[in-house]
N, C-alpha and C positions, 0 to 999 in steps of 0.2 A: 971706728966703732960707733961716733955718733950716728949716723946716717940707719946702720944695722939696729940701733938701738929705734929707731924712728918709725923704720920700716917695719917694726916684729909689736910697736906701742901702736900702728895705725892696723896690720894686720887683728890685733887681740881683741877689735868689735865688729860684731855677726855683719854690720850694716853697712860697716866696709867693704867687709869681705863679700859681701852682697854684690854691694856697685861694682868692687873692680871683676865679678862672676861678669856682669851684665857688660860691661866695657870688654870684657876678652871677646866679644860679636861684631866689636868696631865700635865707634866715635858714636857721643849721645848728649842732648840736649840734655842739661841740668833738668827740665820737667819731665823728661820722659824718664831719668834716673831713678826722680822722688816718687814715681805713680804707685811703684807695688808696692811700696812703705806707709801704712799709719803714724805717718808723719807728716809735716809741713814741710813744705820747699823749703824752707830756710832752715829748720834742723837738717833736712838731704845737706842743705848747703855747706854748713858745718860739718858735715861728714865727709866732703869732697874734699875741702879745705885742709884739712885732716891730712890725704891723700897726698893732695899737693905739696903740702911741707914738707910729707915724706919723701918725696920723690916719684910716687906712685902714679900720676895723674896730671897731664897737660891741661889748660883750663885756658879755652880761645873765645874771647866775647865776639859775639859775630851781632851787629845791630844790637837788638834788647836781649838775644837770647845768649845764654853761656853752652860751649861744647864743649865738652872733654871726652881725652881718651886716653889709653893706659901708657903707663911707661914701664915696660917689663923689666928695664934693665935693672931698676931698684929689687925687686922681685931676684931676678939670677942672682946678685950679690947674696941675700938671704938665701939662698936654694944653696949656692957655695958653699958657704957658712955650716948649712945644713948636712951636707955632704960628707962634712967632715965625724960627723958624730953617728950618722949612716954607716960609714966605714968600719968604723968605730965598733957598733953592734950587730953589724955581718961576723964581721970576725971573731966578736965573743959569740955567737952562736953556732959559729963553727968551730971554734973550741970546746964549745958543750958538746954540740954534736958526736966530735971525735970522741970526747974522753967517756959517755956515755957509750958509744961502742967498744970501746977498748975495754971497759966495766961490766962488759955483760956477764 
């Protein structure tokens, strides 16, 4: 459950969820991450970092530059997770469904 709990704490900011938008295109230089942020490469960096903890994000220093790119698999365990409570309210609204026709 820690890992899920990791992954839904680093999903719950916009700028995450930004980057890893911008990493589902493929692998990308830390600077080109931080360009559409009013922010500084190094708050980007702390963002990514973030990422990485979670499990969200490979992070390969290549010379001076850092590349990352996504790791979905942390992503499906949450989407699992999520599934369950999907299920969940299909089914209560096919119970309204029904009992509201049965009602008429």
């Amino acid at each position: 459950m820690d890992h899920l709990n990791a992954t839904f704490a680093a999903l719950s900011d916009e700028t995450r969820r930004a980057i890893l938008h911008q990493l589902m295109a493929g692998e990308a230089r830390l600077s080109d991450l931080a360009r559409p942020f009013d922010m500084s490469q190094t708050a980007v960096s702390k963002h990514v970092r973030v990422l990485k903890e979670a499990g969200l994000v490979d992070i390969e220093k290549r010379g001076r530059t850092r590349h990352c790119r996504l790791k979905a698999e942390a992503l499906k365990d949450a989407s699992d997770w999520l599934a369950e409570y999907r299920a969940f309210w299909t089914q209560q609204f096919e119970n309204l469904a029904q009992h509201l026709k049965e009602n008429k």
